[in-house]
C-alpha positions in Angstrom: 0.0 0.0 0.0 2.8 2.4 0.9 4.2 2.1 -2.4 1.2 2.4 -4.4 0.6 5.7 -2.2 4.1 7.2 -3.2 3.6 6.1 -6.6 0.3 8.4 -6.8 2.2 10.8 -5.1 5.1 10.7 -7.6 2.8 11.0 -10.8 0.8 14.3 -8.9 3.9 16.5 -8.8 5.3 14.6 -12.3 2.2 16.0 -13.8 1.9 19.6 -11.9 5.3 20.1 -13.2 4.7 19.1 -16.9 1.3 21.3 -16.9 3.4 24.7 -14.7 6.7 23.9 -17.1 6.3 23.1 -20.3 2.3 24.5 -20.8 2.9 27.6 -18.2 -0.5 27.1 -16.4 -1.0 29.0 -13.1 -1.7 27.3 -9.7 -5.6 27.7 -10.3 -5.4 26.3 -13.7 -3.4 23.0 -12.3 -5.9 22.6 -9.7 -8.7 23.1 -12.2 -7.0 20.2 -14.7 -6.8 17.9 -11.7 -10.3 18.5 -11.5 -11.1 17.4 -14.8 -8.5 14.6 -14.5 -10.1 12.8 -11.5 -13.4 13.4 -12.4 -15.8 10.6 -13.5 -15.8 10.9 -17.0 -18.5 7.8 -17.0 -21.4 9.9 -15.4 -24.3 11.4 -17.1 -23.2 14.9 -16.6 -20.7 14.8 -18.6 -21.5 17.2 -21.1 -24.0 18.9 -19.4 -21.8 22.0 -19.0 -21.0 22.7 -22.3 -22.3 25.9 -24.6 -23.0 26.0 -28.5 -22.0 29.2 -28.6 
């Protein structure tokens, strides 16, 4: 369990670090792609926030 907990750990600040270097996001727009990277894509919501305009 410990090293599946590190592992997760290691992979967070792997992919903070990609999205603040190489794609020069702000803190608020990491924290709003880890949103959308652990949410359940499966639910019935999905698109339900989305505009045609």
């Amino acid at each position: 369990m410990r090293w599946l907990e590190k592992s997760y750990a290691r992979v967070l600040s792997l992919f903070k670090s990609e999205l603040t270097e190489k794609f020069s996001l702000k803190p608020d727009e990491v924290e709003i792609c880890l949103g959308l990277a652990t949410k359940d894509l499966s639910g019935s919501d999905l698109f339900s926030q989305l505009s045609a305009g």
